[in-house]
Steps between C-alpha positions, in 0.01 A plus 500: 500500500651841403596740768251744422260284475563378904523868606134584326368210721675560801350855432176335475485301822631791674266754401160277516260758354774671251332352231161707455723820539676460156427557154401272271864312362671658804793283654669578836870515455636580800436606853653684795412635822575903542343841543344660208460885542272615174571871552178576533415440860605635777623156668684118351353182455707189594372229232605250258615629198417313216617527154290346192562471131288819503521705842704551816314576788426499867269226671297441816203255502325410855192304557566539914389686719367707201489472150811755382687539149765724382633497148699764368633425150710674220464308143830360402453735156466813639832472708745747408809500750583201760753675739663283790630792829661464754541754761776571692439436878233220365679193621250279475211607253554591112224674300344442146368763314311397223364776238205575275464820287177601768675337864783341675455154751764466763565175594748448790600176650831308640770532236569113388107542478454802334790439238341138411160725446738734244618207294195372517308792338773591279491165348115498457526864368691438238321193382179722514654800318660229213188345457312838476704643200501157342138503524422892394793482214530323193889508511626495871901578474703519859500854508047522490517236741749638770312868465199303603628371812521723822832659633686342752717618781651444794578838787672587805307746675658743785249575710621659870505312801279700642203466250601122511278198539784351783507903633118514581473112661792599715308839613179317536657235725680713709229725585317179625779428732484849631149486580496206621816555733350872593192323589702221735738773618210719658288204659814393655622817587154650598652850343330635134792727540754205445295269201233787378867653231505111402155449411493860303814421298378122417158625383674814274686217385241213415294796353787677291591090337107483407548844286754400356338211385198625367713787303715174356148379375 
């Protein structure tokens, strides 16, 4: 049995209900588990991503507790740039950004994760963008067939610590540890004098992280 083949089933039997959410022909390729931001609302979704022989998109089904689906998805022809970042202070997360002409998915996940998800949609990409010049041209040389095919590239991105991912979990966290050792500091001491400073500081903290997590958004 091919290889593709066993990774459409294993799709399958993962994703139960999959099948009445694609087109008619569609075939799952490939899948991954990551965060797909669409750029159009104002928080991420962590999903599957799935790419087809004719879309990439993000997917939730649930029957339980409550019936809940979420499926995001970009047609594999109307892709115009594939572009794998990574930031610097990012140590553990990379980001796609995958382009239309009307909106831009980011799609960020661990990087051996994340770079499997690149190769996999370059590869499909291209075979979609061949087979669409074949298809609308009665002579297909290289040159019409690459032009077809989205732009690829890979980026280091310098971001500042500060405005960092690693930056605003560290803030976060430590203004949780200064509550919370405020908050132990004055019950043991019985003085708001001593563990009222620690309290305000973790709380400008914890609320100061949350900012700057919404403005990453």
């Amino acid at each position: 049995m091919p290889a593709q083949t066993r990774e459409t089933e294993k799709i399958f039997r993962r994703f139960k209900d999959l099948r009445q959410h694609l087109q008619s022909g569609e075939i799952p390729l490939y899948s991954v588990p990551a965060i797909w931001d669409s750029g159009q609302e104002r928080h991420s979704t962590a999903c599957d991503i799935i790419i087809t022989n004719r879309r990439l998109f993000g997917y939730i089904y649930m029957r339980f507790p409550r019936e809940r689906l979420f499926l995001d998805a970009l047609p594999l022809d109307t892709i115009k740039a594939i572009s794998l970042r990574q930031k610097s202070f990012e140590p553990v997360f990379r980001e796609l950004a995958v382009s239309t002409d009307t909106r831009t998915v980011y799609i960020r996940a661990p990087r051996q994760k994340i770079e499997h998800l690149y190769d996999a949609l370059r590869s499909v990409t291209k075979q979609a963008g061949a087979a669409t010049t074949l298809h609308n041209t009665d002579l297909a040389d290289s040159t019409s067939i690459a032009s077809s095919s989205p732009t690829y590239d890979k980026q280091e991105m310098r971001v500042s610590f500060e405005r960092s991912s690693l930056a605003i979990l560290l803030l976060f966290v430590g203004g949780l540890v200064l509550e919370i050792g405020g908050a132990l500091l004055w019950l043991t001491t019985r003085s708001a004098q001593t563990g009222l400073p620690l309290c305000i500081a973790g709380f400008v903290a914890v609320v100061t992280a949350l900012l700057n997590m919404r403005q990453r958004r």
